[in-house]
C-alpha positions as CSV (number, residue, x, y, z in Angstrom):
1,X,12.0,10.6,3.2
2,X,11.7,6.7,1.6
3,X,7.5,6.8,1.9
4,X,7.5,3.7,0.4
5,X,10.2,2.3,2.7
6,X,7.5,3.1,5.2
7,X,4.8,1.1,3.5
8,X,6.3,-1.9,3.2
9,X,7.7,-2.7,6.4
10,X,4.0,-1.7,7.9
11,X,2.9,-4.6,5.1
12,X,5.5,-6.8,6.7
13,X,3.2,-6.9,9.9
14,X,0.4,-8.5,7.5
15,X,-2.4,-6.0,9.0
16,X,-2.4,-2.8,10.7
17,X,-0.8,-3.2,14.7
18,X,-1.8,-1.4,17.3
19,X,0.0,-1.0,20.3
20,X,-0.2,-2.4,24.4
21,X,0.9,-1.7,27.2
22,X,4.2,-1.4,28.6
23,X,5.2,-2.7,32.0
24,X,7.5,-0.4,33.5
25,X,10.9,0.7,31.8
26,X,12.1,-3.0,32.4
27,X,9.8,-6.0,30.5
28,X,9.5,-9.3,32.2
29,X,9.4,-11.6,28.9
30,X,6.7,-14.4,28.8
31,X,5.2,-16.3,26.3
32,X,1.7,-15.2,25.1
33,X,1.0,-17.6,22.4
34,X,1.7,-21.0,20.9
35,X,1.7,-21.6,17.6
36,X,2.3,-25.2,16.4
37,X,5.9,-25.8,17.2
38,X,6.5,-21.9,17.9
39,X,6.0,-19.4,20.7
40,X,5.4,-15.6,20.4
41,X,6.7,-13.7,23.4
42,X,5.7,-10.8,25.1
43,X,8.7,-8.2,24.3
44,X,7.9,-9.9,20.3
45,X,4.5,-8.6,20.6
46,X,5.9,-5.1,22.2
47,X,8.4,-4.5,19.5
48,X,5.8,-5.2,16.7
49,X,3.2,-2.8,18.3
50,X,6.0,-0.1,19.3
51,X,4.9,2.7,17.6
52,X,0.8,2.0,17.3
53,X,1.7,2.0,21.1
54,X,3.0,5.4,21.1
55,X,0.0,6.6,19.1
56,X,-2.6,5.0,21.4
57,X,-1.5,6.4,24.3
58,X,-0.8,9.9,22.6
59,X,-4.3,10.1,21.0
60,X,-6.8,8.2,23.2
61,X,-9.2,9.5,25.5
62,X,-7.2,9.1,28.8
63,X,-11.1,6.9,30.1
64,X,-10.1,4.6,27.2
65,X,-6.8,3.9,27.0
66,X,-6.8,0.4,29.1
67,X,-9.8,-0.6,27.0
68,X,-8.0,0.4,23.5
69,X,-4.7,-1.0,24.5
70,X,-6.1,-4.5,25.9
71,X,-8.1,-4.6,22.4
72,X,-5.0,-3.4,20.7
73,X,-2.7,-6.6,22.1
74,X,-5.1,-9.1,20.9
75,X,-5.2,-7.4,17.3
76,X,-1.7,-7.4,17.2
77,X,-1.6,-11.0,18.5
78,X,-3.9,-12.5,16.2
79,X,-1.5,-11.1,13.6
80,X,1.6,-12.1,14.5
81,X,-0.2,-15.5,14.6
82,X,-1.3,-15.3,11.2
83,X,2.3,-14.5,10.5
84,X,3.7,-17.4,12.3
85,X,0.9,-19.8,10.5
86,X,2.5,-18.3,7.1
87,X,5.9,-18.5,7.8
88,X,5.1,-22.4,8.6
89,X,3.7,-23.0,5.6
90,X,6.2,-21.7,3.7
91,X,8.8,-23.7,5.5
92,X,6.5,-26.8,4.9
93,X,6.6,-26.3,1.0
94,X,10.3,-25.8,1.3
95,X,9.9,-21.7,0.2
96,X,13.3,-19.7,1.0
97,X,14.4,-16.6,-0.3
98,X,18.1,-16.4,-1.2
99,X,20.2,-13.2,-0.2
100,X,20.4,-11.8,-3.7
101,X,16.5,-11.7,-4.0
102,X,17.3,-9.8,-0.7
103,X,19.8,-7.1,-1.9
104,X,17.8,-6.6,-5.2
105,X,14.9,-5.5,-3.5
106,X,16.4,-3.2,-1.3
107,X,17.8,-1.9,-4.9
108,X,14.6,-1.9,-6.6
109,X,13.1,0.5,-3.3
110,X,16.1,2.5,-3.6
111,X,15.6,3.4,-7.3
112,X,11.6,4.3,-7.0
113,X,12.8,6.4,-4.2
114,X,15.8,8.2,-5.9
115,X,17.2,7.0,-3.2
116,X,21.1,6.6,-1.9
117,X,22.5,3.5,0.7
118,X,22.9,6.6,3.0
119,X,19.7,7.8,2.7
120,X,18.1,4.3,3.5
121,X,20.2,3.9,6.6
122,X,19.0,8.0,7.5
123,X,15.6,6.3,7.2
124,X,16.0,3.5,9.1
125,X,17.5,4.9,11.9
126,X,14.9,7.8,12.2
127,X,12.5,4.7,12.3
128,X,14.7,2.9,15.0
129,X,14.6,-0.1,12.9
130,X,18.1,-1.7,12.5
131,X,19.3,-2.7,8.8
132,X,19.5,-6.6,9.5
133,X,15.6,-5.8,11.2
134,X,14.7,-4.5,8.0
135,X,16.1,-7.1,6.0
136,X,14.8,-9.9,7.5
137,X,11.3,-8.4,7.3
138,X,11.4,-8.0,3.8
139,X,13.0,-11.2,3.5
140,X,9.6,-12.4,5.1
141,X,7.5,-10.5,2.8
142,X,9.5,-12.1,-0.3
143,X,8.7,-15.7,1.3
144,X,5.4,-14.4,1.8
145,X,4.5,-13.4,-2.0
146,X,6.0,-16.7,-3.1
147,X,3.7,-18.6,-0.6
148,X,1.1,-16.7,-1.8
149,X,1.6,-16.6,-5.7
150,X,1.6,-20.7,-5.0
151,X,-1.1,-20.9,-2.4
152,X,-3.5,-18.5,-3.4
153,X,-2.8,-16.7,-6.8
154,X,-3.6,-19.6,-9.1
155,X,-7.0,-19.7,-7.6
156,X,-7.7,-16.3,-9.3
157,X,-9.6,-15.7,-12.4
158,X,-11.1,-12.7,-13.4
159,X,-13.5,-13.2,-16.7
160,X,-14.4,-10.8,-19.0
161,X,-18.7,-10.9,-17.4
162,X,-16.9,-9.7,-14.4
163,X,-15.2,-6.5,-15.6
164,X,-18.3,-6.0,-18.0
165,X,-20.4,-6.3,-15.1
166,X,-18.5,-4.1,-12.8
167,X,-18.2,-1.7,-16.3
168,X,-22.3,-1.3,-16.4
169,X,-22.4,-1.0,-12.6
170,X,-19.7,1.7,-11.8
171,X,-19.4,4.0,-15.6
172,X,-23.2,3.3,-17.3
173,X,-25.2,5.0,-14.6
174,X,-25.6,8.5,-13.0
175,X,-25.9,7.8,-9.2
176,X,-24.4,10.7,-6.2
177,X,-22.7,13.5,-7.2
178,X,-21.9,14.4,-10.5
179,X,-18.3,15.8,-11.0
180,X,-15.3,14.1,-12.7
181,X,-13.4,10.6,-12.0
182,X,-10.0,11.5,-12.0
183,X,-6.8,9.6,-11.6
184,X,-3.6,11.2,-10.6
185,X,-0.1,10.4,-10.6
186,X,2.6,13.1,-9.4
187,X,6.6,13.5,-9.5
188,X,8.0,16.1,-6.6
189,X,11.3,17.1,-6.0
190,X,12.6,18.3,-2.7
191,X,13.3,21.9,-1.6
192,X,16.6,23.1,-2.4
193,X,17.3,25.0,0.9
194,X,15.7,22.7,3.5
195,X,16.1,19.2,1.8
196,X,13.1,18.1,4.2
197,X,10.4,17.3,0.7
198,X,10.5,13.7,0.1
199,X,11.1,13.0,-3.6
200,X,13.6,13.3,-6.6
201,X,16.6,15.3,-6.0
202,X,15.9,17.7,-9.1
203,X,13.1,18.7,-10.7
204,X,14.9,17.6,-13.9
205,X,14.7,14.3,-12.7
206,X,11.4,14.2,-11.5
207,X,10.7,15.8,-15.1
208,X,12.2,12.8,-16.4
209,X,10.4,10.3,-14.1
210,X,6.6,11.8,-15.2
211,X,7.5,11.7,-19.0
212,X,8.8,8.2,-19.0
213,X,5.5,6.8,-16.6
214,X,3.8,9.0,-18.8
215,X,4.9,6.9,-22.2
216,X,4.2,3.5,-20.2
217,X,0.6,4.4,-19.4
218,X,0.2,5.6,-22.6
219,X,1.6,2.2,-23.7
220,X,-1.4,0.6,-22.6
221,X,0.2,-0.3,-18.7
222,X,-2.4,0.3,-15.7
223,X,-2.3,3.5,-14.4
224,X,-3.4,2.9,-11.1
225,X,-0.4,-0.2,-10.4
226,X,2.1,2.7,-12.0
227,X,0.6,5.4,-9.7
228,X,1.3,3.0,-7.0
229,X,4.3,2.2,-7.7
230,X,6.3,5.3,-9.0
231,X,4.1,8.4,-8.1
232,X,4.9,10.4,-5.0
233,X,1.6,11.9,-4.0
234,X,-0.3,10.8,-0.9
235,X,-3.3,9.5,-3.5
236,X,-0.6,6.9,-4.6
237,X,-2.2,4.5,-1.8
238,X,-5.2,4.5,-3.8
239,X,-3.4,3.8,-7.0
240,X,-4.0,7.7,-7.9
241,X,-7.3,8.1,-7.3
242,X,-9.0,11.5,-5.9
243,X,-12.7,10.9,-6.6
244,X,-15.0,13.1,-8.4
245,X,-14.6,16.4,-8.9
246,X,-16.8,19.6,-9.5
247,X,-15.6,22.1,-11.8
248,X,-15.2,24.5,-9.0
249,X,-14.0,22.3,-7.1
250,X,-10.6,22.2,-9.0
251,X,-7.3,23.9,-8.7
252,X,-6.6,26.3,-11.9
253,X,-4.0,24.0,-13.1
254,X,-6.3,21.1,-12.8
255,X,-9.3,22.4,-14.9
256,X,-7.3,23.9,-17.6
257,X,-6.6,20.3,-18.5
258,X,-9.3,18.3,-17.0
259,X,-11.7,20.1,-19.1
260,X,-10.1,19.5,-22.4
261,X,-10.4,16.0,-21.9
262,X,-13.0,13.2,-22.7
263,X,-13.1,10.3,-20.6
264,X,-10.2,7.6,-20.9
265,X,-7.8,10.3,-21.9
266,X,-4.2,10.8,-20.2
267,X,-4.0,14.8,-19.6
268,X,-0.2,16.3,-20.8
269,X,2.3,17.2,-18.0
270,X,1.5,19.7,-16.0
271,X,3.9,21.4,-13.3
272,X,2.1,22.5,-9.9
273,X,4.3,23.8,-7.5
274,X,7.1,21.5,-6.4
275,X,5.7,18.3,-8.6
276,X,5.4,17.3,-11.7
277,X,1.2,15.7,-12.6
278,X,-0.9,14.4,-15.2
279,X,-4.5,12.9,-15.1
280,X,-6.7,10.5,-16.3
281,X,-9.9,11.1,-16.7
282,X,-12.3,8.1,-16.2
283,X,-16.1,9.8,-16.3
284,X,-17.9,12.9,-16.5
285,X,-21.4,12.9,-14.9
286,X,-23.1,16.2,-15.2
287,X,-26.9,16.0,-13.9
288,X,-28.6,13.0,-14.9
289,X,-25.9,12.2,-17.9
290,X,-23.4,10.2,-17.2
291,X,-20.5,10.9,-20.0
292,X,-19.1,7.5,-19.3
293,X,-15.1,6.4,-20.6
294,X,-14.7,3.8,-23.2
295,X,-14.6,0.4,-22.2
296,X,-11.2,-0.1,-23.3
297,X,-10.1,2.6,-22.1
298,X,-10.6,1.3,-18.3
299,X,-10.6,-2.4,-18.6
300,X,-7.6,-2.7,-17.0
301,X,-8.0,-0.7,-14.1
302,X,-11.2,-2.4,-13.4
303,X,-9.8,-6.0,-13.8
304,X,-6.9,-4.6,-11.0
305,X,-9.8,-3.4,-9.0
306,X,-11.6,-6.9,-9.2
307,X,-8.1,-8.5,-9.1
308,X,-7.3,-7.1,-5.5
309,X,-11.0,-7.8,-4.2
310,X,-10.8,-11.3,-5.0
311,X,-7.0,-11.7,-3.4
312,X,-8.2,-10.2,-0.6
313,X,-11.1,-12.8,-0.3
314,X,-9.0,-15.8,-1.0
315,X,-6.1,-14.6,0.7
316,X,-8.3,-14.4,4.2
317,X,-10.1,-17.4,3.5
318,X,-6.5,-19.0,2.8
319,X,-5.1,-18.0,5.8
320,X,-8.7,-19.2,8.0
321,X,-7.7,-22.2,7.1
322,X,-4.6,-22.6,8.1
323,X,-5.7,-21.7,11.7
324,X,-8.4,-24.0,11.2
325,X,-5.6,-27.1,11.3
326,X,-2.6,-25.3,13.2
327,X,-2.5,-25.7,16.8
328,X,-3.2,-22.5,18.5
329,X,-3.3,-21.6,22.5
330,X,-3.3,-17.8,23.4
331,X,-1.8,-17.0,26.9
332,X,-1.8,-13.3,26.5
């Protein structure tokens, strides 16, 4: 299925939800929070949380439940009012998103799917989200990365003492485990006879995807943004990477290449079962030597690594402020 359809409607909700409770088959809608000029309503708050919901009351202890859903609401609460406080400011600044921008990126998550119209609406339904739902989330995350590309963004700099620094810290010394730092980035292609494999619709073409991500990282692009971006492997989350390995800790296709390699190299294609892979290898510690990959070699993926800290920070700090001057009364 679209996985990263999946992922971005859950970054739509700004922060993982979590569900509440339900009051009978039959809601009686209220208000639960002002923001500013706004209200959030209780069947708002229900419909965000749906599915957390489901899971809570699935998986919790059945002693914990109240307790885990009442904590649940006021997670997903203080959420949507972060969302509310965005969406505000973005109307302040006069930030809209027209519905080409729209349409184009529903194309562009179509295309790193290998995705059809038909398949998208498959997905959608199986999520019970309706297609004008769906659009008018992403048309929020759009206003969203706008906001923050003018808000927050241009307060970013990472120098060059900061990615040496983190360089010294993280590849110059032998601390834990030895093993090898690998990245990963993989290409699968569904099962003929079930269809039920997420991925290309041919191995040719998921061939054909590896070999030309391949060329870009080889190009000097980051691996970990591509990994993220293009690779259909669960370690794509984590921009491709799987940690540190031992050398019997690896899967026979995996150490046939990973042990050919020096650090900062990108391994050849390798086929493992229904996926196309190919590795990069940032360090080798073995003992107390630390075998560490060339500066160059990983100065990108450090300066994304420092890069998302520091959004992160500023992004949260961004946003406190905003509360700090909206006006804000929680009747949940």
């Amino acid at each position: 299925m679209l996985k990263l359809l999946r992922i971005i409607f859950s970054v739509f909700l700004l922060s993982t939800f979590f569900p509440f409770p339900s009051y009978g088959d039959h809601l009686v809608d209220r208000v639960v929070a002002v923001v500013n000029n706004d209200v959030i309503t209780l069947s708002e708050l229900e419909k965000a949380g749906r599915e957390f919901f489901e899971r809570i009351k699935m998986q919790a202890p059945a002693a914990e439940v109240d307790r885990a859903l009442e904590k649940a609401r006021e997670e997903v609460l203080s959420s949507l009012v972060d969302k509310y406080i965005v969406r505000q400011q973005a109307e302040k600044l006069s930030i809209t998103v027209a519905d080409q921008e729209v349409d184009t990126a529903v194309d562009q998550i179509l295309a790193r799917n290998n995705a059809t119209i038909e398949d998208f609406k498959k997905e959608l339904a199986a999520m019970k989200i309706s297609e004008q739902e769906y659009r008018d989330n992403l048309r929020d995350q759009i206003m969203q990365s706008k906001l923050i590309s003018y808000e927050v963004r241009s307060r970013i700099v990472i120098i060059e003492d900061d990615i040496k620094a983190y360089y010294e810290k993280e590849y110059t010394a032998a601390k834990g485990e030895g093993g090898y730092h690998i990245l990963q980035m993989g290409f699968t292609w569904r099962n003929t006879v079930t269809l039920e494999e997420a991925g290309f619709d041919t191995k040719e073409a998921a061939e054909e995807k590896a070999k030309e991500i391949r060329a870009r990282v080889l190009d000097g692009e980051s691996f970990m943004e591509l990994a993220k971006a293009f690779s259909n492997l669960p370690s794509a989350r984590d921009g491709g990477d799987i940690g540190l390995f031992e050398k019997d800790e690896m899967a026979a296709y995996m150490k046939d290449v990973i042990l050919a390699m020096h650090p900062g190299e990108i391994s050849p294609i390798v086929e493992t079962g229904n996926a196309y892979q190919f590795f990069k290898l940032l360090s080798v510690n073995e003992g107390d030597i630390v075998v560490k990959a060339p500066y160059e070699s990983v100065r990108e993926e450090i300066r994304d690594v420092l890069y998302r800290q520091k959004m992160e920070e500023q992004y949260n700090l961004w946003v406190k402020s905003l509360r700090e001057e909206a006006y804000i009364k929680i009747l949940l």
